[in-house]
N, C-alpha and C positions, 0 to 999 in steps of 0.2 A: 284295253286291259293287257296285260304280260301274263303267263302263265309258266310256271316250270313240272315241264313229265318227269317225275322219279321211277325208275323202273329198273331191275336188273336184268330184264331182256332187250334186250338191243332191237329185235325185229318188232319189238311192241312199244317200245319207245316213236320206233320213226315213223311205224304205222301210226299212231294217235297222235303227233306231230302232222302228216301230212293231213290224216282226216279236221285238224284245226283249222288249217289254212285254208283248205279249199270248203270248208262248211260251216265255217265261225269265225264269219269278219268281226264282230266285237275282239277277238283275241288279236292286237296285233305285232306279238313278239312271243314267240315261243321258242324258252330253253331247257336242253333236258340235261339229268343226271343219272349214275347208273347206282348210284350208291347212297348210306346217308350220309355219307361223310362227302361227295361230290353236292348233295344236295346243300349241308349246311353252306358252302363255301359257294354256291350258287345264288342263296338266297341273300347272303351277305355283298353280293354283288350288283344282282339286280330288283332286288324287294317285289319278288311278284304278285300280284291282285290271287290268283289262283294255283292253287298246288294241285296235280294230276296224280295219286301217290299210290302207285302200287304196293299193297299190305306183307304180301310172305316175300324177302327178298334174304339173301344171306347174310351172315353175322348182326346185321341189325334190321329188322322190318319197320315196318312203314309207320308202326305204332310204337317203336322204339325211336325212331326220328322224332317226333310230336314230341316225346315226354322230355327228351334234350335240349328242347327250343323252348325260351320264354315265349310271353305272350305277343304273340301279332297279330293285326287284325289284316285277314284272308281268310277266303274260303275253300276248303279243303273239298275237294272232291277222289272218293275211293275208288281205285281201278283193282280189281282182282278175278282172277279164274279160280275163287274157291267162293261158297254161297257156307263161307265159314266164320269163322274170329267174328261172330256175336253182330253180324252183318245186321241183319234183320231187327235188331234194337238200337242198332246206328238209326239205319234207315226211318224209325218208328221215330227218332227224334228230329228229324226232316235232315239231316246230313249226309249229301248225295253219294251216290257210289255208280260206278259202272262195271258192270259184269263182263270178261273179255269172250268171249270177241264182241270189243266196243260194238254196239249197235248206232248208228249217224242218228236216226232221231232221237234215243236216248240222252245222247253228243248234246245235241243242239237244247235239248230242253235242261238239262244240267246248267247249260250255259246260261239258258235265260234266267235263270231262278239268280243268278250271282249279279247278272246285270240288273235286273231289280231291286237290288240289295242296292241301300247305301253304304258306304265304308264303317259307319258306326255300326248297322246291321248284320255285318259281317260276324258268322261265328268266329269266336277267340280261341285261342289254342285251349287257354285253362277249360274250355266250357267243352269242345272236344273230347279235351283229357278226361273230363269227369265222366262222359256219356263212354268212354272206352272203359274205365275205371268201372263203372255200375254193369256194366253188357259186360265185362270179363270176371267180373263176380272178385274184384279188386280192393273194396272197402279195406278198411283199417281195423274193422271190427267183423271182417270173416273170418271162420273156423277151419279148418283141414283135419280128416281121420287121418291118423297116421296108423296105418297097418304094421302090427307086432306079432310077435310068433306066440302071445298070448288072446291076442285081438285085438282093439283099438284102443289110441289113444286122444282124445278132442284137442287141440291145440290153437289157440287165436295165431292170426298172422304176425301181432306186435309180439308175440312173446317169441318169436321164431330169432334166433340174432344170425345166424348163419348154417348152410351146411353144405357137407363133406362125403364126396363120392368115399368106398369104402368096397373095393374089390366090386360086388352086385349088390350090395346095400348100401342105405346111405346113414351117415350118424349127423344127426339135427342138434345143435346147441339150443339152450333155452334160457331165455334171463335170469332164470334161477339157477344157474350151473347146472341145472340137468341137461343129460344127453340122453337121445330116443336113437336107439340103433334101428331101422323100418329095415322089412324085408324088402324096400322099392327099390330100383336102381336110380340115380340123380336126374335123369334123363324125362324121368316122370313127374317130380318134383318141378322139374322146370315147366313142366308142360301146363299141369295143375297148379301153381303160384302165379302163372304170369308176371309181366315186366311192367307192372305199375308201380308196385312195392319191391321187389326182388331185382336181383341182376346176378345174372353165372358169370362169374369174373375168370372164372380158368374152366378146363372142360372135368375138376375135379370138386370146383365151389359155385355155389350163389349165396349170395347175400343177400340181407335185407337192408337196401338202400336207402328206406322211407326211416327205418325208427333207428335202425344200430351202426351206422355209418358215423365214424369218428373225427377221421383223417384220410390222409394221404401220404405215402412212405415211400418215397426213393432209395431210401438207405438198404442195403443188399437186395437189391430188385422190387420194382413196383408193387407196393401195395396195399391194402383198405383195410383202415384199422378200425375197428370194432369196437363197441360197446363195451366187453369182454375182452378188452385188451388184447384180443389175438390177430395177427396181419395174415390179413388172406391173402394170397400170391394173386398178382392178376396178369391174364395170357397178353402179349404184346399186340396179338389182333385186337385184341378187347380195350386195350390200353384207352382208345380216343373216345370211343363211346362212352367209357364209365368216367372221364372228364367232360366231355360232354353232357352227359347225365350229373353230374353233381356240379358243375356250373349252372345248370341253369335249378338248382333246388333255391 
């Protein structure tokens, strides 16, 4: 089997690299990446049986890779030092994960569970996505309190089209031309939407990728054009991901 480490730490890469070698002969080519953008260009290289994918890494996490890739058949195994991101309803749906500091029998019993596996057996990305999707509380028919300076207002995620940092508030578009000025800063917005439906395209916007995503505009700088005909600037870090992410919709 081939396996490729996704990790943004470098000393945790060549550690769970070495402990493959010397404690799981079934693995035998292991390649790593530091990033998802090294990863996508990894996997289009050597098609590996198993992805090692560490979850919180910068500008796009582990679970931000997954949703930019079509469907392949491999098995994902999660490496992360947080017992967070909805871990424990991954785990419940039998998709493995390892806690850092990697534990060797952990290692090895992860491994046996893939080598059991026939290739058709193999979890699929889509089936993945939907267990990150349900454990992140991502559906298409969740709600969010939008906190007002009058008290709340209930909002579905499809009706959300975009929104818009605003000095320490944020102003939320809504498919019906309404706008919700919240007392939250974007920062929380991003935190509480998650990136199954949404994506922060500048460190001033996120969008909702899933229902109000239009286009794509080159014309006076990069941008995602909306439902609501408005073009959201997107940051040049951000640029690859959100073609990433809408290639593979």
């Amino acid at each position: 089997m081939k396996a490729l480490i996704v990790d943004d730490e470098l000393f945790c890469r060549e550690n769970l690299k070495l402990i493959i070698e010397e404690y799981c002969p079934a693995i035998t080519s292991t390649s790593m990446a530091s990033s998802a953008v090294e990863a996508r260009n990894a996997m289009n290289d050597s098609s590996p049986d198993i992805l090692f994918l560490d979850i919180k890494m910068p500008n796009e996490t582990g679970f931000d890779l997954l949703h930019s890739l079509g469907d392949h058949k491999l098995s994902v195994i999660f490496t992360t030092a947080h017992n967070e991101y909805a871990i424990n309803a991954i785990k419940a749906q039998a998709v493995d994960y390892l806690e850092k500091p990697i534990n060797i029998d952990d290692l090895q019993q992860a491994v046996r569970k893939v080598e059991q596996k026939t290739s058709n057996s193999k979890n699929s990305l889509q089936e993945i996505k939907a267990l990150i999707r349900e454990a992140q509380g991502g559906s298409s028919n969740d709600k969010i309190a939008i906190p007002m300076r009058e008290g709340y207002e209930i909002i579905a995620y499809r009706d959300i089209v975009h929104l818009e940092a605003s000095e320490s508030y944020t102003m939320i578009f809504l498919t019906n031309g309404k706008k919700l000025l919240s007392s939250k800063n974007i920062k929380v917005y991003e935190e509480k939407l998650g990136n199954e439906i949404f994506f922060r395209t500048h460190k001033s916007h996120i969008i909702n990728l899933e229902h109000h995503i239009k286009g794509f505009s080159r014309v006076d700088g990069n941008s995602a054009v909306m439902s609501n005909g408005k073009q959201i600037p997107i940051a040049r870090r951000k640029l690859q991901a959100f073609l990433d992410r809408i290639a593979g919709m």
